[in-house]
Legacy VTK file of the C-alpha trace (Angstrom):
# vtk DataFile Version 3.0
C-alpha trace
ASCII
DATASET POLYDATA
POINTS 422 float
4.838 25.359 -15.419
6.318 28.664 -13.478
3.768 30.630 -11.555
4.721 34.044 -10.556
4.213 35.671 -6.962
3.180 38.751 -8.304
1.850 38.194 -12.314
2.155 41.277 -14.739
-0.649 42.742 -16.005
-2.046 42.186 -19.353
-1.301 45.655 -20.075
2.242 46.063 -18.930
5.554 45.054 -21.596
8.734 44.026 -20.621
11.669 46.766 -20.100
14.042 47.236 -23.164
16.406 46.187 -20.682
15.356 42.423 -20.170
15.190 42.039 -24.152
19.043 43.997 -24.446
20.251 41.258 -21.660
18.408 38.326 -23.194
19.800 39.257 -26.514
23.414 39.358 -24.956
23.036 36.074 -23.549
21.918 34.451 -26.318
25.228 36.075 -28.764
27.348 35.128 -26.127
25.824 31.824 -25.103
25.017 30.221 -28.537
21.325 28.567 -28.812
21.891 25.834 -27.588
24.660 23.413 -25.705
28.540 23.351 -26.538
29.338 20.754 -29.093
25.207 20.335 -30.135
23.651 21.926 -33.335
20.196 23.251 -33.960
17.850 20.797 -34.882
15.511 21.577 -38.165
12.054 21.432 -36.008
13.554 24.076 -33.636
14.478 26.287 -36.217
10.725 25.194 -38.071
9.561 26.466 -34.537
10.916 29.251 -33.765
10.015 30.507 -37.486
6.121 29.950 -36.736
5.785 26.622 -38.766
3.485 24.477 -37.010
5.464 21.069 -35.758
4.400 18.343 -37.628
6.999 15.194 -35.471
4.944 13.012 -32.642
6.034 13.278 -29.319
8.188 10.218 -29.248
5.940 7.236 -26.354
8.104 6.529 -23.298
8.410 3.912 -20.408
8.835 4.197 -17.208
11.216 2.669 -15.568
12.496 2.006 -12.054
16.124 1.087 -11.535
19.127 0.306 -8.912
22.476 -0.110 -8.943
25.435 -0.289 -7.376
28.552 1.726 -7.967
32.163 2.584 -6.173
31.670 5.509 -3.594
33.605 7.522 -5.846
33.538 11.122 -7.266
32.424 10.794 -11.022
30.524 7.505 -10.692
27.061 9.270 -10.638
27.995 11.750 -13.116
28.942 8.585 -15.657
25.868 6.870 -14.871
23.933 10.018 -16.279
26.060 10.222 -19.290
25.380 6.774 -20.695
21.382 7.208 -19.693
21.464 10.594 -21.421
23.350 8.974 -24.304
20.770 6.746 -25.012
17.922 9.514 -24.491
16.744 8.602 -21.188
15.320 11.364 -19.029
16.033 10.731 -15.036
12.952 11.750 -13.274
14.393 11.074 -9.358
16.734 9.762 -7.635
17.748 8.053 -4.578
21.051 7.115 -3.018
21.883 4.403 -0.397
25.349 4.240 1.194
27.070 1.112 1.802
29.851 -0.206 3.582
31.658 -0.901 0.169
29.841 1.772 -2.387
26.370 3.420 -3.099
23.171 2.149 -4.347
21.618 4.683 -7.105
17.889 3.868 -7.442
16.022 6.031 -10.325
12.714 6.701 -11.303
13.733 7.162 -15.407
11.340 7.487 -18.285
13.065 5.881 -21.760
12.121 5.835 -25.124
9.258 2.891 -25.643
11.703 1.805 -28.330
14.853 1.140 -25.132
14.265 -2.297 -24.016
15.344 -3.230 -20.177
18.595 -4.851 -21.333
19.482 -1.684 -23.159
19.120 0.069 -19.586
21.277 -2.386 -17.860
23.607 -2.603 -20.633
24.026 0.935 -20.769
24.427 1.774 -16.731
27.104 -1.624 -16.645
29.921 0.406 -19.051
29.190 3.156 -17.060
30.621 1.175 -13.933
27.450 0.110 -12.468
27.063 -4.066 -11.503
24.054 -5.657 -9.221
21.595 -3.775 -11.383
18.221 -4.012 -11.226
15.222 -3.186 -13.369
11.128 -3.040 -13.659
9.188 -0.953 -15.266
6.940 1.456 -12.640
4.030 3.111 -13.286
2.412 6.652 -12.599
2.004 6.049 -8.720
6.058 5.945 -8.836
5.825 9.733 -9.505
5.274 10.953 -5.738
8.283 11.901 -4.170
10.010 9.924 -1.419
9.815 12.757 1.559
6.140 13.192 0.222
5.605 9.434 0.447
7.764 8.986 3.661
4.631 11.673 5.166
2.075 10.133 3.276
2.488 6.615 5.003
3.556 7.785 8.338
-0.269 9.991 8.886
-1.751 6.786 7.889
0.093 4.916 10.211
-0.922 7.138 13.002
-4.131 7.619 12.814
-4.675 3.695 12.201
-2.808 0.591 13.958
-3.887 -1.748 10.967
-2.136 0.422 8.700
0.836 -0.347 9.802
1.771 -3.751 7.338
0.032 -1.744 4.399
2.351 1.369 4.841
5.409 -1.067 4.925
4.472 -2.374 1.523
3.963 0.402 -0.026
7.103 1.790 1.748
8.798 -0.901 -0.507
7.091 -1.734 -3.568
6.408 -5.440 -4.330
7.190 -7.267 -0.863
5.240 -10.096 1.207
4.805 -8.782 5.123
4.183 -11.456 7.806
3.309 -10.192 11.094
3.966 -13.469 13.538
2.221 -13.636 17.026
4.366 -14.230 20.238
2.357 -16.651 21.129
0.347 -19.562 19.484
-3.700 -19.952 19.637
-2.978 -22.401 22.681
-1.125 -20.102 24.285
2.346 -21.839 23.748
5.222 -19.057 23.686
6.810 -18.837 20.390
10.529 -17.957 19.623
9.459 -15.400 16.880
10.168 -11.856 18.677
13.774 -10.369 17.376
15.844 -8.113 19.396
14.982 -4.541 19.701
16.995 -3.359 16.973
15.799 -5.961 14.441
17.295 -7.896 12.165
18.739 -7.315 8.326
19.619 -10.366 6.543
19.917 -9.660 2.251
16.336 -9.701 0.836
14.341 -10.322 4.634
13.985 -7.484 7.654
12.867 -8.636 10.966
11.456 -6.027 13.140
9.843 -6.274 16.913
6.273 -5.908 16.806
5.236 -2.823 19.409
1.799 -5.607 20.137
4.007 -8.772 20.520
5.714 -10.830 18.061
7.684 -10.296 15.040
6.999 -8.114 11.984
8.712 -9.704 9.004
9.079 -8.050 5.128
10.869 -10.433 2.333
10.773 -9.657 -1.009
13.115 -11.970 -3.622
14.891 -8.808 -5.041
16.686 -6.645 -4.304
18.018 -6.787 -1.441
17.490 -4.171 1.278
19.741 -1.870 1.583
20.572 -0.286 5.654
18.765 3.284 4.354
15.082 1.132 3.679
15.814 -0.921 7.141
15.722 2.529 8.927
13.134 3.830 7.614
11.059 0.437 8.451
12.195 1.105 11.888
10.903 4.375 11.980
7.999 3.192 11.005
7.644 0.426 13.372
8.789 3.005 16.348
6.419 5.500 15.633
3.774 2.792 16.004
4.797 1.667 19.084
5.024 5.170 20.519
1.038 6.191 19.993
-0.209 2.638 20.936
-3.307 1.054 20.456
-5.496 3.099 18.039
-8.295 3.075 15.552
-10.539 5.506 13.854
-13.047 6.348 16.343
-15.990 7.279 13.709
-18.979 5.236 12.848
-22.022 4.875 11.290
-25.796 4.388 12.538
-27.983 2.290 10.097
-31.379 1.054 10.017
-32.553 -2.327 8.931
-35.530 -3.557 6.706
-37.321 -3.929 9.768
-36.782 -0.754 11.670
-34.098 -1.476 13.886
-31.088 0.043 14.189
-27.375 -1.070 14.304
-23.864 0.825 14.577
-21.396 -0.264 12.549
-17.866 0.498 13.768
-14.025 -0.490 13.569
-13.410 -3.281 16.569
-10.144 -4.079 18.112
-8.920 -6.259 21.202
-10.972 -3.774 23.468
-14.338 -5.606 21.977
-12.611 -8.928 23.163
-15.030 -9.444 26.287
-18.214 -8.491 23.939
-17.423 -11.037 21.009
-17.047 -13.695 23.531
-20.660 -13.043 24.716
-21.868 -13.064 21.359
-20.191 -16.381 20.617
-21.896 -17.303 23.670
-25.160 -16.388 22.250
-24.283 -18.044 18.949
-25.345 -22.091 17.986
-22.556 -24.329 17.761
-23.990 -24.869 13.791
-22.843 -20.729 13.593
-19.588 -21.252 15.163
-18.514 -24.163 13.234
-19.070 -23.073 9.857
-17.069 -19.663 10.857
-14.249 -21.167 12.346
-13.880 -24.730 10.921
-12.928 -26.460 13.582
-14.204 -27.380 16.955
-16.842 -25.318 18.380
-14.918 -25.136 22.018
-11.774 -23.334 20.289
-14.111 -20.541 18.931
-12.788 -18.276 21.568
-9.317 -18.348 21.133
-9.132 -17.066 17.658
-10.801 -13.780 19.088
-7.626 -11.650 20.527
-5.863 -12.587 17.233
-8.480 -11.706 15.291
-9.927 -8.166 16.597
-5.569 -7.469 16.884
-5.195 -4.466 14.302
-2.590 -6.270 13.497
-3.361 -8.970 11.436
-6.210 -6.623 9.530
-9.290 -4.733 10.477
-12.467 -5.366 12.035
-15.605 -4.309 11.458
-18.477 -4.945 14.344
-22.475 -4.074 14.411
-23.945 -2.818 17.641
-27.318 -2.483 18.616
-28.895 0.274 19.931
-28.540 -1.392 23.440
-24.922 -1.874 22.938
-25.106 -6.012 22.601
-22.750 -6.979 19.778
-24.306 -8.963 17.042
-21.941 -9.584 14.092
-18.292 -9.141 13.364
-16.580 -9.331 9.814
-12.821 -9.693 9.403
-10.364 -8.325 6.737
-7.339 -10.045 7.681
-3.496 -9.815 5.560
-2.638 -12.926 4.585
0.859 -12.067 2.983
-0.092 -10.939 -0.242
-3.465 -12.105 -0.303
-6.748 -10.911 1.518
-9.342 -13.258 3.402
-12.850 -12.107 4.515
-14.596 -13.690 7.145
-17.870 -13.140 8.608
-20.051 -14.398 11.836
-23.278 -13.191 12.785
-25.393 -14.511 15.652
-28.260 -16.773 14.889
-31.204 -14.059 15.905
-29.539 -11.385 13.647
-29.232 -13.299 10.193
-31.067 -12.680 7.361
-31.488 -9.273 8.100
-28.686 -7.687 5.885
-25.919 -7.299 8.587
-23.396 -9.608 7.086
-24.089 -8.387 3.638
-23.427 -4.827 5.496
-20.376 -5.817 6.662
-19.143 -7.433 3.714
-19.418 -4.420 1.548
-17.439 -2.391 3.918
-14.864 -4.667 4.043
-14.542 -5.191 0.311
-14.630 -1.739 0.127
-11.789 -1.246 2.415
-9.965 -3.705 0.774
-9.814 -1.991 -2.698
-9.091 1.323 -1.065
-5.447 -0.225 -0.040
-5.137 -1.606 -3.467
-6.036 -4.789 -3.051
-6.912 -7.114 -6.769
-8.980 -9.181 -4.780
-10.470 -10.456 -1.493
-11.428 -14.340 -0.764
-13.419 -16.262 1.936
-13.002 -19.940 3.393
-15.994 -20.922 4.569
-17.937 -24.264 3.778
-20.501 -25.738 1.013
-23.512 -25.486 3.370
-22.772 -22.259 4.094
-25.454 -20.428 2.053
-25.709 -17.214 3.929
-22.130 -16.775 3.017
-22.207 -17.493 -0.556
-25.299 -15.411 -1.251
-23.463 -12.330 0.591
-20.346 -12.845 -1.430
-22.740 -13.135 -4.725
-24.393 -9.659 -3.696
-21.556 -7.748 -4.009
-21.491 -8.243 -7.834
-18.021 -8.846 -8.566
-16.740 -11.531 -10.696
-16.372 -14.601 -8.731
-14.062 -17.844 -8.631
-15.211 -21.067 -6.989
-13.033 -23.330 -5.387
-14.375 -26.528 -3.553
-12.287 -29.030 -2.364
-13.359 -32.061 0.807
-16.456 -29.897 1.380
-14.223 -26.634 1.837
-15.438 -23.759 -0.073
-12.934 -20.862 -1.344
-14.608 -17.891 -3.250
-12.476 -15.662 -4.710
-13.567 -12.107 -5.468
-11.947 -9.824 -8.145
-11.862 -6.182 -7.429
-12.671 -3.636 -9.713
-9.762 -1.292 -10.213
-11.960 1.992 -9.133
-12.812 2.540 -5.735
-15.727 -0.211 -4.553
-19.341 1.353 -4.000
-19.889 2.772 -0.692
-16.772 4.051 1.357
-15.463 3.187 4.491
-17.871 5.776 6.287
-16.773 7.487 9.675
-16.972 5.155 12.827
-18.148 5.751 16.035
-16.045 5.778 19.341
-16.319 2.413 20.828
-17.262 2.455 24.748
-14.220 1.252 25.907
-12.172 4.247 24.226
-14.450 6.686 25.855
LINES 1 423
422 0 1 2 3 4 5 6 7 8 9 10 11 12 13 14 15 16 17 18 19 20 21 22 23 24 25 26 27 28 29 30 31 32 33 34 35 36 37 38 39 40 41 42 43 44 45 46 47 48 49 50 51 52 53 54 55 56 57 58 59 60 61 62 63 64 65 66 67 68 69 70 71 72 73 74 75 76 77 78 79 80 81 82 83 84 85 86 87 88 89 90 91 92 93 94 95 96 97 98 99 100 101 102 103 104 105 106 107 108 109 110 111 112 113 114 115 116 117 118 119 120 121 122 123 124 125 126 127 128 129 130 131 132 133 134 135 136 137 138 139 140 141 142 143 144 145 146 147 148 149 150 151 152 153 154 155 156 157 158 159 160 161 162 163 164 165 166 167 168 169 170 171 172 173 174 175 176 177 178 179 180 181 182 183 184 185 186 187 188 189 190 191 192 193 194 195 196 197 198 199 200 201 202 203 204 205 206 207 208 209 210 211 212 213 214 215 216 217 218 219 220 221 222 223 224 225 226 227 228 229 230 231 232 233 234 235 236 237 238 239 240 241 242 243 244 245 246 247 248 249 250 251 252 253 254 255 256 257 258 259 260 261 262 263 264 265 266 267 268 269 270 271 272 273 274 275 276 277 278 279 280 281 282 283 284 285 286 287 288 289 290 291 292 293 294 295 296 297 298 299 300 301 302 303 304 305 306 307 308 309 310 311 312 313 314 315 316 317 318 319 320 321 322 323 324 325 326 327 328 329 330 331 332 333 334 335 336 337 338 339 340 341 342 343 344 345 346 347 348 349 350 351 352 353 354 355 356 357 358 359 360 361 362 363 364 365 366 367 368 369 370 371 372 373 374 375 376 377 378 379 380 381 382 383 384 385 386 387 388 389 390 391 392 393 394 395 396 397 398 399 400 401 402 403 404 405 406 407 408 409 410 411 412 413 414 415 416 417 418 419 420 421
């Protein structure tokens, strides 16, 4: 579709002149390509028959491979896709040390299977190829993407692993303290620079650690290992951040409670709640025993390794904090609430939020560890009416929650600014 800066009027024909120069184009041009003929629908067309042919159904595809840094070797690689009616919708090139890596966005006849792709770009010169099918989401632009992921990134430290893997397509990300839960110092961080090794990336965390992306195939290529490092950098330069909205709510009974993103900054708060909290409440949260509760905490409220919802009473006393927490390619949910606040709705609260959260970065589902005798948990993960798998193994309970594909039921809303940010 063209739009015009300035539209004609209704009212207002062409000059004779336009329709003299189109009609010396056309005699001196032919209708259509060198070497091509008329088709009979375009001449059914242009005579005012109606067209009668289905558009033919297409694929799309996504596709690399690698060719000699030569003049002519893209131009081939077009032929033979054009040759077998394949329309190239984008393209990307990454130099090498020893050629170029062509990666297309391509939409095919439904009819072309993958083979006939890779056969096709191989007798064109191309070898290492690489090909699976993509889907509308494909269609954004890279710059536009590029933007896209780097705004997210800055206005949210946990956003960080997501915009990596969408940066990349289908990839596992592992970020990797520097140190363990006991405090022992752990040989994970890479040099400042990073590291590029095939089909793995290593990158300095700016919080500590390692940041590391793997994905089977293909391998990275040095263009995608910059652009992870500009990632990475630009998250390191703005520092600790997260949104700074919240929301006020009030329980069946009348009270009130704000519910807000937590980070490391809430460390001090969380400890007195676990404090607060019986040792029955800490050990079915953390599985293990109750005098190690507080060393989870810094890894767990790091934006790092997820987000982190907390709820606030109106005197500022932290009562409950749910987790959504990356586990590679998988999600986990966790929840603790102090004894005095349960039953009241905050975990289910939290839960929904977090679920909700987790479906708005694409997430296919979300799953909690927790324990048998945990029946607070179960009956929160049961409210959010989602289909449900049960796993149960030496009194360890997994539940496994499916995500719809449409965004969950009540949004993330805007979170307050925590007190220490003030």
């Amino acid at each position: 579709m063209t739009f015009r800066a300035t539209p004609d009027p209704p009212h207002r024909h062409r000059p004779r002149w336009r329709h003299d120069l189109v009609a010396w184009w056309s005699r001196r041009q032919g209708h259509a390509p060198p070497g091509s003929s008329r088709s009979p629908a375009a001449d059914a067309h242009a005579a005012g028959a109606p067209e009668t042919t289905a558009p033919e159904a297409t694929t799309l595809w996504r596709m690399r491979t690698t060719v000699r840094d030569e003049p002519g070797t893209l131009a081939a690689l077009c032929a033979a896709l054009a040759e077998r009616r394949v329309d190239i919708l984008a393209l990307q090139t990454h130099p090498l040390t020893d050629g170029t890596v062509d990666e297309f966005l391509l939409r095919a006849p439904e009819a072309l299977p993958s083979d006939g792709l890779t056969d096709a770009v191989a007798a064109a010169g191309g070898r290492d190829t690489w090909v699976e099918r993509a889907d509308t989401h494909d269609l954004v632009d890279a710059p536009t993407r590029a933007l896209t992921l780097a705004t997210r990134t800055a206005l949210d430290a946990a956003e960080l692993p997501l915009a990596l893997r969408q940066l990349f397509g289908r990839c596992t990300i592992h970020s990797v303290p520097a140190k363990s839960l006991g405090g022992r110092s752990l040989d994970s961080t890479p040099p400042a620079e990073g590291v590029l090794e095939e089909t793995v990336m290593r990158l300095r965390d700016p919080s500590g650690g390692a940041i590391i992306i793997e994905r089977p195939y293909p391998p990275f290529t040095p263009t995608e290992f910059a652009r992870a490092r500009a990632l990475v950098e630009l998250d390191a330069r703005l520092g600790p951040r997260i949104p700074h909205d919240g929301d006020v709510l009030t329980l069946p009974e009348g009270n009130a409670i704000t519910v807000r993103r937590a980070d490391t900054g809430d460390l001090a708060a969380a400890r007195e709640m676990h404090a607060r909290c019986s040792p029955t409440t800490l050990g079915l949260r953390y599985h293990g025993p109750v005098g190690d509760a507080d060393r989870y905490l810094a890894h767990l409220l790091s934006p790092r390794f997820g987000r982190t919802l907390a709820a606030y009473t109106a005197s500022g006393r932290l009562v409950a904090l749910g987790h959504l927490l990356w586990d590679g390619d998988e999600t986990e949910v966790a929840l603790i609430v102090e004894d005095e606040w349960q039953r009241r709705g905050v975990g289910g609260e939290l839960l929904r939020r977090l679920v909700a959260m987790a479906a708005e970065t694409g997430c296919g589902s979300v799953y909690a560890v927790t324990q048998s005798a945990n029946t607070g948990m179960v009956a929160a993960m049961r409210a959010l009416q989602l289909p449900l798998d049960y796993q149960i193994e030496q009194g360890t309970l997994v539940i496994s929650a499916r995500l719809d594909p449409a965004p969950a039921p009540g949004p993330a809303l805007p979170l307050p600014v925590p007190p220490h940010a003030r």
